[in-house]
N, C-alpha and C positions, 0 to 999 in steps of 0.2 A: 336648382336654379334660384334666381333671386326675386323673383318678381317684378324686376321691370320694366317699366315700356317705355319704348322709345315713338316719337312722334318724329316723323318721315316728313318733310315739309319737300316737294318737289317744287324749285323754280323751271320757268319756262326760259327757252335763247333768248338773252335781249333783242334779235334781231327778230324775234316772234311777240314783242311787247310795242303796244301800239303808242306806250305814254312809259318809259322806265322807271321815270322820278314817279311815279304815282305805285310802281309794282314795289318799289321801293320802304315807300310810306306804308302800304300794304302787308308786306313784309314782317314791317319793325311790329306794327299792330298783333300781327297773327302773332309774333316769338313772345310779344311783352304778356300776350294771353296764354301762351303757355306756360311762360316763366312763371305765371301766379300760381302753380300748384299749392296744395295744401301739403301732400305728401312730397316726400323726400325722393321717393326711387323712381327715378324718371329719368330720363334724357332727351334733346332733340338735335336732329339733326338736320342742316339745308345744303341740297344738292343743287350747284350752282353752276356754271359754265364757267371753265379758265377767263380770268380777266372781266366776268362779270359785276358791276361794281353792288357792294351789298352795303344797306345800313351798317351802325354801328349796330354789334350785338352783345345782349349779356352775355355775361363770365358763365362758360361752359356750355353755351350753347355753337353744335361741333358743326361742321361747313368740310360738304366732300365737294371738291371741283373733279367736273366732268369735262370731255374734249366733244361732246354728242353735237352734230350739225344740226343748225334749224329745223324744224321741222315744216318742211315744204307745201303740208296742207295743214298748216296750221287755223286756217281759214276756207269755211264751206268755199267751195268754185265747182264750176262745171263736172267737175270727177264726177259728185254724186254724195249723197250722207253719210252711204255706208263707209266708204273709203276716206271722208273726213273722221268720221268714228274710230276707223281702224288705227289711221298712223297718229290721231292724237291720243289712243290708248297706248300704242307702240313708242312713244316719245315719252308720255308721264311714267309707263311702268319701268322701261329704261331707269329712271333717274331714281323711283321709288327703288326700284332694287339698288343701286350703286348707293344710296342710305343705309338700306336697311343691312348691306354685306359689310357695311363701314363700323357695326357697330354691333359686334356678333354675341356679346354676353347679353343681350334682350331678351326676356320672356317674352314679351309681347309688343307689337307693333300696333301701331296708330298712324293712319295715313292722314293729312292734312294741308288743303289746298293753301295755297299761301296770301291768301286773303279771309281766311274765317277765322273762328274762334272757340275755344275749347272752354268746356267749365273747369273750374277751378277741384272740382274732387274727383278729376279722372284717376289719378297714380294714383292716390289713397284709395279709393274704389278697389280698384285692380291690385293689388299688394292684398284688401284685405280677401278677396274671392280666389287666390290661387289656390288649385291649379285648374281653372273652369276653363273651358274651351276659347271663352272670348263671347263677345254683346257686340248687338247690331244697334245704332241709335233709330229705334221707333218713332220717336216726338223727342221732336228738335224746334228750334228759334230760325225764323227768316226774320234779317233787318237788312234797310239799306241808308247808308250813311245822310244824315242831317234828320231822320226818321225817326219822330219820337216813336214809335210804336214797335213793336215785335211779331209777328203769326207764328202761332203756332202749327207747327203740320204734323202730321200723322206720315207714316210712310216715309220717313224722313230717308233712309236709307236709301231708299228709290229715288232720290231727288238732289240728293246734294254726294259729294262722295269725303265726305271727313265725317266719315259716318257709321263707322267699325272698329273695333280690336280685338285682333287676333293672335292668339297666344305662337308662338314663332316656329314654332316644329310643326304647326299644321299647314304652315305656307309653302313646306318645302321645296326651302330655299336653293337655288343648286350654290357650289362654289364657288363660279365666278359669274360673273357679265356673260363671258363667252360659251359657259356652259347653259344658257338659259337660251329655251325656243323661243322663238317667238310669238306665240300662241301663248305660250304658258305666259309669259310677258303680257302679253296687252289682256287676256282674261282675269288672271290672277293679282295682278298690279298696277295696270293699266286703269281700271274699269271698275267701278263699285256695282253695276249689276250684276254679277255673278255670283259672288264669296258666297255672300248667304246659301244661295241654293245650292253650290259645291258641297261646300262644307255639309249640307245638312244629307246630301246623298254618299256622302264619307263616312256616315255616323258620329260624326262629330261639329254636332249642331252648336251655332252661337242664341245666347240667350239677348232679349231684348232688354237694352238698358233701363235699370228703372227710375232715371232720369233724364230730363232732357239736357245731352251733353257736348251738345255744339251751336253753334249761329253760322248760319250760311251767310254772309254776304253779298247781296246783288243789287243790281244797279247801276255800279259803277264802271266807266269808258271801259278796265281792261277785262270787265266779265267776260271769261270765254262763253258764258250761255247765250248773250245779247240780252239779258235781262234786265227787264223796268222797276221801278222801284217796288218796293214791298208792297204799298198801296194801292198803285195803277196795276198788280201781279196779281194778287189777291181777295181786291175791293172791287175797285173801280175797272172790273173787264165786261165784256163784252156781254158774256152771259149772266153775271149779277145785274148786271143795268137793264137788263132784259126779264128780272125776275124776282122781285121784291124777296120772297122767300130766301131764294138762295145770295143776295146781299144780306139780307139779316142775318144767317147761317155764318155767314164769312165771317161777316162784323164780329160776332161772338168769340171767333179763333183769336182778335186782338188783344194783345195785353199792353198796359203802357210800359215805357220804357224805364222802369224804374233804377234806384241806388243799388238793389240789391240783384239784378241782371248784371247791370253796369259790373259791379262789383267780381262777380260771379267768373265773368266770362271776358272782361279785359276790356270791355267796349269805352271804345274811343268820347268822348265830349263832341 
């Protein structure tokens, strides 16, 4: 194998997009953050719907078009959470597989929502650790756009899902689209709570990266979480304002937003 990894960027139906020009803008962000590797053996790929209109993209970064209808609960309603959970893991893993089978000489995958941000020594990292199973991101970066500041979180894995890589033969991939359950679909690709505990009852456990090597972005109109800004998420809730302690506690997670984040991880001015 070569040691590459390819970063999986899954877009959502335009008609599941509440602002396009903004998933857009989002987009171009996430790719131009990829694009800064350090290392060489990388690729990315964005899985798009026929006729969806995409940013200008850098040279080489690859675009599989899909035919996948809306996804109809794309938004919590009366069904219930579980069944919002469901079909929007059944809709993202969809698209992460039609990535990941587009671009079959990979060692390793990295999934990545289409508004975060990747550090810039992921493929050097991973090129220099093969053949390790693959790293979960532990301590990661929350920011939300206009936000000098950063949090740091713990658990990051559990919270954001551009937050793993996995070396490609443990994901076992089937051969096509059609051959893949659906179960296997929204656990395995769908869903960042899982992998880790799979994986680790597979005997082929991932190790915890030993840097922080994403920013989740939240805040913004097209978050699928409904999330407020880093601040009002972090600081300014309910229970810090209720408890000197644990606002001090919080406060301490912030780092400012420095040249060398910026730099790092692609972030926007």
């Amino acid at each position: 194998m070569n040691g590459k990894v390819t970063f999986v960027i899954p877009v959502r139906h335009p008609q599941n997009a509440k602002n396009w020009e903004e998933n857009k803008r989002n987009i171009a962000e996430t790719v131009k953050s990829i694009s800064g590797q350090i290392g060489t053996n990388w690729s990315a790929v964005i899985v798009a719907n026929e006729g969806a209109q995409l940013p200008p993209l850098p040279e080489g970064i690859l675009v599989k078009r899909v035919d996948f209808a809306p996804n109809p609960m794309h938004e919590r309603n009366d069904a219930g959470v579980e069944a919002f959970y469901e079909a929007v893991r059944l809709d993202k893993g969809r698209r992460v597989l039609a990535g990941m089978l587009h671009v079959p000489d990979s060692e390793y995958f990295m999934i990545v929502d289409d508004d975060d941000f990747v550090s810039n020594k992921l493929a050097q990292f991973v090129a220099s650790q093969r053949p390790a199973n693959g790293w979960y991101i532990n301590s990661g970066l929350v920011w939300s756009q206009g936000t000098k500041w950063v949090y740091t979180h713990d658990h990051f894995n559990e919270y954001c899902g551009t937050s793993y890589i996995v070396r490609a033969d443990l994901m076992n991939l089937p051969a096509s689209l059609e051959q893949a359950s659906d179960d296997y679909v929204k656990r395995m690709l769908g869903s960042h709570r899982f992998i880790v505990s799979d994986l680790q009852s597979n005997n082929t456990p991932l190790a915890a990266l030993p840097f922080a090597g994403a920013v989740y972005r939240i805040g913004h109109s097209g978050a699928h979480s409904k999330s407020n800004t880093v601040v009002r998420t972090f600081l300014l809730n309910r229970d810090n304002l209720r408890s000197p302690l644990k606002l001090i506690r919080s406060a301490a997670r912030f780092r400012p937003l420095n040249a060398a984040i910026k730099k790092e991880f692609g972030l926007p001015e």
